[in-house]
N, C-alpha and C positions, 0 to 999 in steps of 0.2 A: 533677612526673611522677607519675603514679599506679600504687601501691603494686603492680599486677596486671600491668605492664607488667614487671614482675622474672621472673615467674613460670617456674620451669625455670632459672633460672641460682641457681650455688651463692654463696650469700652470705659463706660463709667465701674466697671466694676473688674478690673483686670486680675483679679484672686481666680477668676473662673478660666482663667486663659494657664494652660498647660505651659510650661516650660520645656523651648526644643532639644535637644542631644546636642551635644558641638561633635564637631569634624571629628576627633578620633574614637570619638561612640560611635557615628555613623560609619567610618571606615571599617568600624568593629563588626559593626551589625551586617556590612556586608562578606564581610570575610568569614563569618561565620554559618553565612546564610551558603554559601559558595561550599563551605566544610559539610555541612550537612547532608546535600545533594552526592558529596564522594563518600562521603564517611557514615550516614547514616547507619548502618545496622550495627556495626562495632561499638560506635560512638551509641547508641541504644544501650546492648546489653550493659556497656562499661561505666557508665555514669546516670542511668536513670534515679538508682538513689541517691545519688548527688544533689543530681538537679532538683530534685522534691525538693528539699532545704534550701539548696542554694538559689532558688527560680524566690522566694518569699524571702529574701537578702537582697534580691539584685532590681533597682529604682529604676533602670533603662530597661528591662525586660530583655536584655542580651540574651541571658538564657532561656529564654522562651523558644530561642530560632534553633535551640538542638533538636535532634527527634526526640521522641517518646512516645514507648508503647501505650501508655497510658491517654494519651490524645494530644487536647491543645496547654498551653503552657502561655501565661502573661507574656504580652508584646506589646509597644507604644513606641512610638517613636517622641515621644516627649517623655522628660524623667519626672513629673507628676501630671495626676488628671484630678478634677476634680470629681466629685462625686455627687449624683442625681438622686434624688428619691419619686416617689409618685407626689409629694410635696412642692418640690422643685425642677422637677423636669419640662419641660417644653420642646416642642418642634415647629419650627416654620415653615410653613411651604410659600412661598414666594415668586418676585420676578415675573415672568410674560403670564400673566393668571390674571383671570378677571374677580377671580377673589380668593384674594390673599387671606393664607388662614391659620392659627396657632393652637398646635395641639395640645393637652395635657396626656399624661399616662394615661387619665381613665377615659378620657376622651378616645385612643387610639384601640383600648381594651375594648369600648362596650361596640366598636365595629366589628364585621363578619374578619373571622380569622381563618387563616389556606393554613394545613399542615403539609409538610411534603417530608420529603424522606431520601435523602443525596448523599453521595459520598462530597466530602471537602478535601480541596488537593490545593497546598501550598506550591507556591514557585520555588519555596526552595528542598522540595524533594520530597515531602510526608505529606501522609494523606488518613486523614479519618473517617474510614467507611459508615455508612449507612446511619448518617448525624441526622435527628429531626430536627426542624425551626417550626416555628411557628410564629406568625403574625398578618399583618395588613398586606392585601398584594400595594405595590406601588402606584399602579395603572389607578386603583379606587381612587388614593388622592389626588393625585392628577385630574380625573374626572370631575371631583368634588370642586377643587379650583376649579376649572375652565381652562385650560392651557390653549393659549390666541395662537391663528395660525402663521404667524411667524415664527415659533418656537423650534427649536432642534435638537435640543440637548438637555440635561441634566445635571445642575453642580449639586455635590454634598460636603458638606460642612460640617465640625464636630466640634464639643463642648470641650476637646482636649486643646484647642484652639491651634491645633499645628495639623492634621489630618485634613486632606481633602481627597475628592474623590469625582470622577465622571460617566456618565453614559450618554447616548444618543438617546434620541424619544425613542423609539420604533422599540430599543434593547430595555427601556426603561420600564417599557405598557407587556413586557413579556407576564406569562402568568407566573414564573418562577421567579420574580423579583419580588422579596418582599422586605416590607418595615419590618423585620422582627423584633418580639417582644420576648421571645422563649426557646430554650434550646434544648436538646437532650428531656424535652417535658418539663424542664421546669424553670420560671423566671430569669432571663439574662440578667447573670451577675453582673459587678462591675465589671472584675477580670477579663471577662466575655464581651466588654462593648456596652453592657446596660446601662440605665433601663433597656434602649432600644437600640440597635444598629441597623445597618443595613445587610440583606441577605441577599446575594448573587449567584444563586443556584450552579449557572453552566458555567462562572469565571472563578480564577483562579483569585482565593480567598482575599487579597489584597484589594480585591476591587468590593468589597464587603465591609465597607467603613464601620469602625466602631465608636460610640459614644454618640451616635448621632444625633446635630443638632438643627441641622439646615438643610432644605428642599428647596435649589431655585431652578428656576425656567429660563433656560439660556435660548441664544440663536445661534452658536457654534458649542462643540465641545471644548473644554478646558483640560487641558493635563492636570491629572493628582497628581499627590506629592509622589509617588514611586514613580510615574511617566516622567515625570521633570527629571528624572535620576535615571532616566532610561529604559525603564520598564513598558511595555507592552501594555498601550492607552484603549485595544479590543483583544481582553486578554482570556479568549476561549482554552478550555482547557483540551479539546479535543485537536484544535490546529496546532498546541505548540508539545503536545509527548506524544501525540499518538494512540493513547492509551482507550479516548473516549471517539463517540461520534461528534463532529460539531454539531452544534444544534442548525437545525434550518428554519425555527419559527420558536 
């Protein structure tokens, strides 16, 4: 695992750092992510009661990547996370910033909160219409730091200590990026990425980090962990089905 994939968790305290999947999980998770995309509506009616039960048996969240009518389903690509409360949760925002800043939950709550209202479309084939989030647009913190002008990018980091994630500035200061704190109207559980994650309105859900822990201010972009794997590092939903407009601003 490379040394950058740490980044934002505390090394004096390595219980907070998630545990990653070895190779035949992950060959798992993608052969299954691959099933889904062909097999979706079969694989729906045939096993949604399965998976209710067996999705809260299964520590790698394999079964999260089937469809279901019912919507989203536990995923991580680490086999534990730990768990945040408004007690112990924090966010850093960090890197090319003239000031460096650390949030708590209630700190991120008593800010001006965006609701919107988006369908969510996985890469690997399901899609959950007309999901609301709620929380911080991205652009505020950004602002609130000082982002210096040598800046370009955005890395994100998570308290699972194995997820990362990227944007450019320009994709980052969009209005539809947000810190979320809330979904479907009520508190991001953990299952959901809680307390907070990140919310990527026009990309395709993977670019939507869950557990987030870290805000830094790069001068290039960084591949997340799905780009390093081959995934699509500007990953619009409208460029790669067809189904949507791209966005132009």
């Amino acid at each position: 695992m490379n040394q950058d994939r740490h980044e934002g968790v505390d090394a004096d305290h390595p219980e907070d750092r998630g545990t990653p999947v070895g190779r035949r999980v992950f060959l798992g998770t993608l052969a299954l992510g691959a099933l889904g995309v062909v097999a979706a509506p079969p694989l729906q009616r045939g096993l949604e009661g399965f998976l209710g039960s067996a999705a809260d048996q299964d520590p790698t969240g394999l079964t999260g990547l089937l469809p279901n009518g019912g919507g989203f389903r536990y995923y991580s690509v680490a086999s534990s996370v730990p768990r945040k409360n408004a007690g112990t949760y924090r966010l850093r925002v960090d890197g090319l910033v003239d000031h460096p800043t650390t949030y708590t939950l209630a700190d991120l709550r008593a800010l001006p909160q965006t609701r919107m209202v988006r369908d969510v479309q996985c890469v690997t084939g399901w899609r959950v219409p007309d999901t609301p989030f709620e929380g911080v647009r991205l652009s505020r913190l950004l602002d609130a730091a000082g982002v210096r002008p040598t800046a370009r990018a955005i890395r994100f980091t998570c308290f699972d200590g194995t997820y990362t994630e990227s944007l450019t500035l320009g994709q980052a200061r969009r209005a539809d990026v947000l810190v979320a704190l809330r979904m479907r109207d009520k508190d991001l559980g953990h299952s959901h990425g809680g307390p907070v994650r990140l919310y990527v309105a026009p990309m395709y859900f993977y670019k939507s980090a869950k557990w987030l822990s870290g805000i830094t201010v790069t001068d290039e972009v960084r591949p997340g962990y799905w780009e390093e794997r081959g995934y699509d590092v500007d990953a619009w939903v409208g460029r790669s089905n067809g189904r949507d407009d791209e966005p132009t601003s």
